[in-house]
PDB file as gemmi writes it, atoms N, CA and C in Angstrom:
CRYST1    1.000    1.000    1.000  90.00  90.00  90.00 P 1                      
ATOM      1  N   UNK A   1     -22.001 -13.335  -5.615  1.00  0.00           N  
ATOM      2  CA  UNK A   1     -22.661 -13.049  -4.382  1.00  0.00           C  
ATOM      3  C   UNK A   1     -23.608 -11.870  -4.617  1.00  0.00           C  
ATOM      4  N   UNK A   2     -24.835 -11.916  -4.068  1.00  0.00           N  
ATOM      5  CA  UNK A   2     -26.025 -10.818  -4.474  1.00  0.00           C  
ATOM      6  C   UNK A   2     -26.661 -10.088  -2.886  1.00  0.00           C  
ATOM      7  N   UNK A   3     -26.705  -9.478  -2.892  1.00  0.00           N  
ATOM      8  CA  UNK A   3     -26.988  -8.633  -1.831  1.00  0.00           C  
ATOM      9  C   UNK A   3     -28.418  -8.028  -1.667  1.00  0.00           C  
ATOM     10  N   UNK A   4     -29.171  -7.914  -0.884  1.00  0.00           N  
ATOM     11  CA  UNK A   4     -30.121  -7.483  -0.798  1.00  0.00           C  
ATOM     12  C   UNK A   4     -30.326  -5.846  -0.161  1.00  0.00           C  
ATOM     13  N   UNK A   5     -30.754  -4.900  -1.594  1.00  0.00           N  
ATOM     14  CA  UNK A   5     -30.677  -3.581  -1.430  1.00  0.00           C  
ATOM     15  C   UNK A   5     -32.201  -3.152  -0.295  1.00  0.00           C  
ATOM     16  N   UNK A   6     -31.804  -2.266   0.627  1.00  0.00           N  
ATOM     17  CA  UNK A   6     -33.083  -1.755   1.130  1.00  0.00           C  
ATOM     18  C   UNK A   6     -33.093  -0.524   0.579  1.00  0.00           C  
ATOM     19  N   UNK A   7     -34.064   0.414   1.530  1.00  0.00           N  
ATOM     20  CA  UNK A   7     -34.722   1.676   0.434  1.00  0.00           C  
ATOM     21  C   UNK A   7     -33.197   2.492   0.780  1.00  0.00           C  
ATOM     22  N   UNK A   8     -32.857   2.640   2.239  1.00  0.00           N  
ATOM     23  CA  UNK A   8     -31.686   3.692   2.129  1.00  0.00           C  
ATOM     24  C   UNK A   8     -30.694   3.190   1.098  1.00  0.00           C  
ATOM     25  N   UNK A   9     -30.261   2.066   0.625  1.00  0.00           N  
ATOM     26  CA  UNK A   9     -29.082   2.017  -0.203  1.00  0.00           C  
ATOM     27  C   UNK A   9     -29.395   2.691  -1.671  1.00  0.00           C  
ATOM     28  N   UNK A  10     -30.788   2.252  -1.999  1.00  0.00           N  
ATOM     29  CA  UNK A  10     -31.310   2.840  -3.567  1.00  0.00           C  
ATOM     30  C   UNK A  10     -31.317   4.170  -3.409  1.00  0.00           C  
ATOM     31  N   UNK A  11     -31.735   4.818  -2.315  1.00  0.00           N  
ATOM     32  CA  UNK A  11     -31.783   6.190  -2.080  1.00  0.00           C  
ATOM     33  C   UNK A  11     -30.122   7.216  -2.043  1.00  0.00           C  
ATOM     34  N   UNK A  12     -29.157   5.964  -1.167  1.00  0.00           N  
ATOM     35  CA  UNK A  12     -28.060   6.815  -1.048  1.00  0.00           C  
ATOM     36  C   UNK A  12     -27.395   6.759  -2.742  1.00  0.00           C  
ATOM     37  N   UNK A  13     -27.332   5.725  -3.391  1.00  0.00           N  
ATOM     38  CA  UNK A  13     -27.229   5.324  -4.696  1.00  0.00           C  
ATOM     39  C   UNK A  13     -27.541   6.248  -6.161  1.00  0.00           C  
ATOM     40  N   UNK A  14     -28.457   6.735  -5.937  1.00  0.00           N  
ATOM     41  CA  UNK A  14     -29.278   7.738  -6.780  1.00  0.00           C  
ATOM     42  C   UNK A  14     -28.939   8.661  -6.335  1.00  0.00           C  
ATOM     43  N   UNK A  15     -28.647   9.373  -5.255  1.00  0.00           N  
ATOM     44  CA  UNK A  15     -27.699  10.698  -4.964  1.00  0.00           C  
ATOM     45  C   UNK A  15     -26.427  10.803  -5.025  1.00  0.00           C  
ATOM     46  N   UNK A  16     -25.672   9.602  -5.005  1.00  0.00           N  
ATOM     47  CA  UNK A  16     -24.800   9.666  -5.628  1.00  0.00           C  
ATOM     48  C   UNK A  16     -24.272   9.779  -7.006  1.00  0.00           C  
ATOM     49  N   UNK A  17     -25.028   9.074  -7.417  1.00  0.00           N  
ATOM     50  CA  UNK A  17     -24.945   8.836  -9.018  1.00  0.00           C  
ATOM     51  C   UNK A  17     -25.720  10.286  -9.910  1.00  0.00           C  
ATOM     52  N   UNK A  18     -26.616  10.733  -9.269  1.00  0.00           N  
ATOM     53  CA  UNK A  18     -27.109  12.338  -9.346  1.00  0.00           C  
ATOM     54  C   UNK A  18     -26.209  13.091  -9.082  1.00  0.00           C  
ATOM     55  N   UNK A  19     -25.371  12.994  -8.596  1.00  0.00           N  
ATOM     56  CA  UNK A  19     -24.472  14.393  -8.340  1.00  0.00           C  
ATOM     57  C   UNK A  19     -23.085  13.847  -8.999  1.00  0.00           C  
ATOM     58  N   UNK A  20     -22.974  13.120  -9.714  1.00  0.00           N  
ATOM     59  CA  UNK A  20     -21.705  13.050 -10.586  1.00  0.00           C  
ATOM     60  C   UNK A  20     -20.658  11.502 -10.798  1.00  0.00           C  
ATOM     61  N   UNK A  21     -21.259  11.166  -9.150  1.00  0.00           N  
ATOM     62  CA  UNK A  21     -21.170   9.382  -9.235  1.00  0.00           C  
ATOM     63  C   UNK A  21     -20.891   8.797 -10.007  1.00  0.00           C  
ATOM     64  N   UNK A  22     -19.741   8.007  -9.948  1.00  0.00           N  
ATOM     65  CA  UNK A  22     -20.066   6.770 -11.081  1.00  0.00           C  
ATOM     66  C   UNK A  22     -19.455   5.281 -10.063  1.00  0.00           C  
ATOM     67  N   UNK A  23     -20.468   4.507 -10.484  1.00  0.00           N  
ATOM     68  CA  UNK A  23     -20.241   3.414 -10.069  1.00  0.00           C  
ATOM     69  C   UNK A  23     -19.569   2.250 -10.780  1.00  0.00           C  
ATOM     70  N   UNK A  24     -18.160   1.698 -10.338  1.00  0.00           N  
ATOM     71  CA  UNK A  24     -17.359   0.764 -11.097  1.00  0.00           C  
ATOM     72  C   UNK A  24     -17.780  -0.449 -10.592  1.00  0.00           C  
ATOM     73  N   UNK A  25     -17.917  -1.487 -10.989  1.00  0.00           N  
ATOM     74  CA  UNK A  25     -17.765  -2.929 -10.495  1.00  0.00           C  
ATOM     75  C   UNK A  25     -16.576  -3.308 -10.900  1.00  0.00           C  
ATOM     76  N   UNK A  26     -15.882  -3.684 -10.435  1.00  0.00           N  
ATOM     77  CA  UNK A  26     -14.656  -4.971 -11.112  1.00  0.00           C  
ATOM     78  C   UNK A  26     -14.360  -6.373  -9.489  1.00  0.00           C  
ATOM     79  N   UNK A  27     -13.196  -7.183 -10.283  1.00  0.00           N  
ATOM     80  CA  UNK A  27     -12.868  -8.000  -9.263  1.00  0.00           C  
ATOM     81  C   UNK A  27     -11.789  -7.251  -8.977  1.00  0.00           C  
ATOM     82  N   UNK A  28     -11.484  -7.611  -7.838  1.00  0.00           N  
ATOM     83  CA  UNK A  28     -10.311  -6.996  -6.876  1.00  0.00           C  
ATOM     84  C   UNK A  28      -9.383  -7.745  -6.410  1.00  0.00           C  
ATOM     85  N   UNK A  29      -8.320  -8.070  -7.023  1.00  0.00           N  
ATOM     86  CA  UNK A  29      -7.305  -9.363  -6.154  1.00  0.00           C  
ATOM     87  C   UNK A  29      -6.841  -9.091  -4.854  1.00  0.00           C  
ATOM     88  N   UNK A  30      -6.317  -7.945  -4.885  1.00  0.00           N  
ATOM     89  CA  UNK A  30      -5.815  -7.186  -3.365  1.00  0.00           C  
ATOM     90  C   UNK A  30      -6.025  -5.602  -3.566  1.00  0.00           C  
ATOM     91  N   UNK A  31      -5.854  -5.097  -2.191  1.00  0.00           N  
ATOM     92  CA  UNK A  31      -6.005  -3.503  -2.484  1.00  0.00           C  
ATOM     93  C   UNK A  31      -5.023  -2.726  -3.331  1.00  0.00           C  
ATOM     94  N   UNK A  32      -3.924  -3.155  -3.234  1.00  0.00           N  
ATOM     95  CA  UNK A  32      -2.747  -3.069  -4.142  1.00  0.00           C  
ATOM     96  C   UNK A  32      -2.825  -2.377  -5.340  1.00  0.00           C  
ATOM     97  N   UNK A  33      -4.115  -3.729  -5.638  1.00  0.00           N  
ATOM     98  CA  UNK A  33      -4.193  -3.681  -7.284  1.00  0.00           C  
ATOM     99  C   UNK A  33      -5.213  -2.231  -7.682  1.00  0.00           C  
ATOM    100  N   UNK A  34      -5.464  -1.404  -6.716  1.00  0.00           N  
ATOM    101  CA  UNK A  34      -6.039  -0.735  -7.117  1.00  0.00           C  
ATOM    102  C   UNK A  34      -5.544   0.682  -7.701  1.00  0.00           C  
ATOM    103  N   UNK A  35      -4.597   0.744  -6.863  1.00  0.00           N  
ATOM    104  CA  UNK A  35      -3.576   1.642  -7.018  1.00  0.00           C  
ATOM    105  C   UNK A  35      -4.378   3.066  -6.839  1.00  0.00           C  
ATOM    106  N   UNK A  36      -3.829   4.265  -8.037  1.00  0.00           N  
ATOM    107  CA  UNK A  36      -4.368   5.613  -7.604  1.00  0.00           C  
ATOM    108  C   UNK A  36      -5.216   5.683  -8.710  1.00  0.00           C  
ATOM    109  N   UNK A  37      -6.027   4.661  -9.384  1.00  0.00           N  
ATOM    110  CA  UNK A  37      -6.683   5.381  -9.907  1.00  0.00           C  
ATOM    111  C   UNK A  37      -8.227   5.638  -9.559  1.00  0.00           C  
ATOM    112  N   UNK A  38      -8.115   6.014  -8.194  1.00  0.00           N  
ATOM    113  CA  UNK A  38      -9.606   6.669  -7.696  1.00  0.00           C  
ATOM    114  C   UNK A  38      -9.616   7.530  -6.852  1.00  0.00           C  
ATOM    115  N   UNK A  39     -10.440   8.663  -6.747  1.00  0.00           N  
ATOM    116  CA  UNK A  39     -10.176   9.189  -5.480  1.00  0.00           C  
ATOM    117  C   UNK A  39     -10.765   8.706  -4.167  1.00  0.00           C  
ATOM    118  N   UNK A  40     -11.609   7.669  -4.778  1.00  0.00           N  
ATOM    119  CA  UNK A  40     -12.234   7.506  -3.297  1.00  0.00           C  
ATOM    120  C   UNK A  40     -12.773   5.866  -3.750  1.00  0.00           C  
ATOM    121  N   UNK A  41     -12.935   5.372  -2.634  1.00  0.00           N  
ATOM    122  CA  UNK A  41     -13.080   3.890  -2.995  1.00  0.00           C  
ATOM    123  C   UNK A  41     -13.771   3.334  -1.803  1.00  0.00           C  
ATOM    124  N   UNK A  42     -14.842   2.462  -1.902  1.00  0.00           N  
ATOM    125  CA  UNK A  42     -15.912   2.190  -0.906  1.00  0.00           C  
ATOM    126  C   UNK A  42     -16.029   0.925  -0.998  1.00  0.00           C  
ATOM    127  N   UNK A  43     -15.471  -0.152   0.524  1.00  0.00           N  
ATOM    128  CA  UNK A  43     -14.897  -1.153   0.170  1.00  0.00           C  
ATOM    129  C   UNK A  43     -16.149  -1.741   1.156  1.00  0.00           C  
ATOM    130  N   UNK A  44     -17.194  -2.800   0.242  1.00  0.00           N  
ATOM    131  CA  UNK A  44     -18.575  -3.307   0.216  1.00  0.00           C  
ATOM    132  C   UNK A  44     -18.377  -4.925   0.057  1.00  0.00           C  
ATOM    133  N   UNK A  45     -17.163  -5.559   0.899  1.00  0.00           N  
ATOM    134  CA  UNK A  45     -16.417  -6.963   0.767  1.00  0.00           C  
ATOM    135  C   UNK A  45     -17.458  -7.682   1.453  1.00  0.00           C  
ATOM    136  N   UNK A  46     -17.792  -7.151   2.338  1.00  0.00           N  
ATOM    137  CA  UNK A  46     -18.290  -8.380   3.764  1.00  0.00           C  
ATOM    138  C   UNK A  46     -17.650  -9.344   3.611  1.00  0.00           C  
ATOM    139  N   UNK A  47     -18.609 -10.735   3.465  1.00  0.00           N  
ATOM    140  CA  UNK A  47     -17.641 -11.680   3.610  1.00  0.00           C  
ATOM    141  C   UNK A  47     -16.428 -12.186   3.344  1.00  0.00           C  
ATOM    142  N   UNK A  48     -15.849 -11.160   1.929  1.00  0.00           N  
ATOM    143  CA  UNK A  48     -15.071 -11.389   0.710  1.00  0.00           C  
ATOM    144  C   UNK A  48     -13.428 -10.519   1.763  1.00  0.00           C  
ATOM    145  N   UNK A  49     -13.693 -10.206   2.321  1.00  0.00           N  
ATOM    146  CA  UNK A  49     -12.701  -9.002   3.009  1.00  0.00           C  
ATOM    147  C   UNK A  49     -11.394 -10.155   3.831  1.00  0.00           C  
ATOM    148  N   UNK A  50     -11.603 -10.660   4.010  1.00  0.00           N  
ATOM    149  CA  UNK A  50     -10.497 -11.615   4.378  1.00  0.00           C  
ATOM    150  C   UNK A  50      -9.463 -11.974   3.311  1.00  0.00           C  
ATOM    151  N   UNK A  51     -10.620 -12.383   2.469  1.00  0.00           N  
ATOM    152  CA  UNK A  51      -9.423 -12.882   1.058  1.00  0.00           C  
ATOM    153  C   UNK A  51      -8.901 -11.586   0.645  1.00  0.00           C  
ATOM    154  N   UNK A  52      -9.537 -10.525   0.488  1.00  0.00           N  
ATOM    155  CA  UNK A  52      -8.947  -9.525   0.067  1.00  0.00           C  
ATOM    156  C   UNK A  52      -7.684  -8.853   0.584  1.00  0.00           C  
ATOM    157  N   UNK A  53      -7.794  -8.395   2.237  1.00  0.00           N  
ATOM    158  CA  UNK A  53      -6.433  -8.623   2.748  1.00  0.00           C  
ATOM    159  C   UNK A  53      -5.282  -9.563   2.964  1.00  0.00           C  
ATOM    160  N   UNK A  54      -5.959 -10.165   2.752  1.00  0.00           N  
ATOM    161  CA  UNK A  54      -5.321 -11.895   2.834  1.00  0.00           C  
ATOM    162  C   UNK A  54      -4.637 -11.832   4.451  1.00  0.00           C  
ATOM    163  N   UNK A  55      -6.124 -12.012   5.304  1.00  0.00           N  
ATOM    164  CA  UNK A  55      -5.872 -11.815   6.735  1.00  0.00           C  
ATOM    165  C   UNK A  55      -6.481 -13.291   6.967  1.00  0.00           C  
ATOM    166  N   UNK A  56      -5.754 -14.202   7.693  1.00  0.00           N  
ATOM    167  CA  UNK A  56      -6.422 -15.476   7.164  1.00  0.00           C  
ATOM    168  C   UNK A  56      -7.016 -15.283   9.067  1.00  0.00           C  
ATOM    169  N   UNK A  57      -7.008 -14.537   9.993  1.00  0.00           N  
ATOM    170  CA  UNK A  57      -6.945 -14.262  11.207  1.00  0.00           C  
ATOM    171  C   UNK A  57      -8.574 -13.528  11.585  1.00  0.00           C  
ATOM    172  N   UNK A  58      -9.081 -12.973  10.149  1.00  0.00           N  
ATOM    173  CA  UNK A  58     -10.584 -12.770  10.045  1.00  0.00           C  
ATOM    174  C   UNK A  58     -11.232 -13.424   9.702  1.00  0.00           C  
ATOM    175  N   UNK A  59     -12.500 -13.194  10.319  1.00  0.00           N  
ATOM    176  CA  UNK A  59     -13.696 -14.242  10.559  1.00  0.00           C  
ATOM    177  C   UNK A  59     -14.607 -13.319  10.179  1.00  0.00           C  
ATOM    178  N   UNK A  60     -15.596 -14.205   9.894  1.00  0.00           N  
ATOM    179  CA  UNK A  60     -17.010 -13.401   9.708  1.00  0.00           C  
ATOM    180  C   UNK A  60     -17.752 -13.603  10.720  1.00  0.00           C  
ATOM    181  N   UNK A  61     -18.743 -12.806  11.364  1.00  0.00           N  
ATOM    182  CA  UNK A  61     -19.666 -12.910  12.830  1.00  0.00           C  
ATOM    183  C   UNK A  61     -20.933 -12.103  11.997  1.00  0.00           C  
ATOM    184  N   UNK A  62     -21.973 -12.492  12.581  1.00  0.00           N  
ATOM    185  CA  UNK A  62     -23.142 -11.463  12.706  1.00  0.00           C  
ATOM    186  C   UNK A  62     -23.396 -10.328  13.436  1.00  0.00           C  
ATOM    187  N   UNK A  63     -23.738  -9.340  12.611  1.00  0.00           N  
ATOM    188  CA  UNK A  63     -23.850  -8.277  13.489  1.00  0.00           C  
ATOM    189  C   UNK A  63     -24.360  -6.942  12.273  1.00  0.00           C  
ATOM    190  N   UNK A  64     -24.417  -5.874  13.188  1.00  0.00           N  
ATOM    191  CA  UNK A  64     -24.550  -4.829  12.338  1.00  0.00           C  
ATOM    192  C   UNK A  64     -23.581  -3.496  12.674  1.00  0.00           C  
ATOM    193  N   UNK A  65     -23.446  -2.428  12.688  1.00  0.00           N  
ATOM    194  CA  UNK A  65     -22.623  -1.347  12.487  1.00  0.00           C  
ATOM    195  C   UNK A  65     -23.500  -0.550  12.644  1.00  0.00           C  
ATOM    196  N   UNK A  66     -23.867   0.573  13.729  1.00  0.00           N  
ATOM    197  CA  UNK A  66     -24.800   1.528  13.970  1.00  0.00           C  
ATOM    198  C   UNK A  66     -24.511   2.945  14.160  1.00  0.00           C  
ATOM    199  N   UNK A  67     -24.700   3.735  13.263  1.00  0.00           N  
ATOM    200  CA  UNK A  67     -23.868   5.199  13.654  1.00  0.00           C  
ATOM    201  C   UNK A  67     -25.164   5.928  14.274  1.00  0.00           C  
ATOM    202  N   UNK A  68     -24.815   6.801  15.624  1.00  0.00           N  
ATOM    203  CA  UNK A  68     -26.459   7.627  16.011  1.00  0.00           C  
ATOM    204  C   UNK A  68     -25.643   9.119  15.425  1.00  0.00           C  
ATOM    205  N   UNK A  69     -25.840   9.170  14.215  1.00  0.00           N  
ATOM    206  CA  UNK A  69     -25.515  10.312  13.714  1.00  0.00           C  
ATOM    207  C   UNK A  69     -26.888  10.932  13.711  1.00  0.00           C  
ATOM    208  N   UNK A  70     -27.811  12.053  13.450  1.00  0.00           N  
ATOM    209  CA  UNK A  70     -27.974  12.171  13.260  1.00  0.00           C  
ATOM    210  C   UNK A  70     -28.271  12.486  11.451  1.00  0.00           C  
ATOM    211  N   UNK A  71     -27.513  13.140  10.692  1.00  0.00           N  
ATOM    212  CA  UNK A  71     -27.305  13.299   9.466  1.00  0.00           C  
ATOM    213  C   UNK A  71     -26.527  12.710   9.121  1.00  0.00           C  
ATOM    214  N   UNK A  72     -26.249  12.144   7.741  1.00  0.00           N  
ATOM    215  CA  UNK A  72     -25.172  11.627   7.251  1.00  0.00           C  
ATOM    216  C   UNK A  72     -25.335  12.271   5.895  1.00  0.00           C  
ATOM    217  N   UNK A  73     -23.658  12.957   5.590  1.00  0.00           N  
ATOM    218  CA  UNK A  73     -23.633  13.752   4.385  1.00  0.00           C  
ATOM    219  C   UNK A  73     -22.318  12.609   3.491  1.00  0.00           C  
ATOM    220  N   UNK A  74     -22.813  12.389   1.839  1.00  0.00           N  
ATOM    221  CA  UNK A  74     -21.779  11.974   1.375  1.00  0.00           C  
ATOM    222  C   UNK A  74     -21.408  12.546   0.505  1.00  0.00           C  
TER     223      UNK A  74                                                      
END                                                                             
């Protein structure tokens, strides 16, 4: 599955990865399997997030997620 990056993701991406970041890819069977070896983990499933919990009770819908933050620090 391929995703289409806009400018904020390349932007948040490169500041991350600038300040010490590292970015893992792997497959993920369940969260389980991830255990402790991260401190922090940024879960980018969309459609895939069902199988992952194995919530057979989620659906996928359209939509978006809007924060009126002003700033966002990561």
């Amino acid at each position: 599955m391929k995703s289409r990056k806009n400018k904020s993701d390349v932007f948040l991406s490169f500041r991350f990865l600038s300040n010490g970041g590292v970015i893992v890819k792997q497959k993920i069977e369940s969260l389980d399997s991830i255990g402790t070896q991260y401190d922090c983990v940024v879960n980018c499933t969309g459609l895939g997030a069902g199988k992952l919990v194995k919530d057979e009770n989620l659906h996928p819908i359209r939509g978006q997620v809007k924060c009126d933050f002003s700033q966002v620090y990561i």
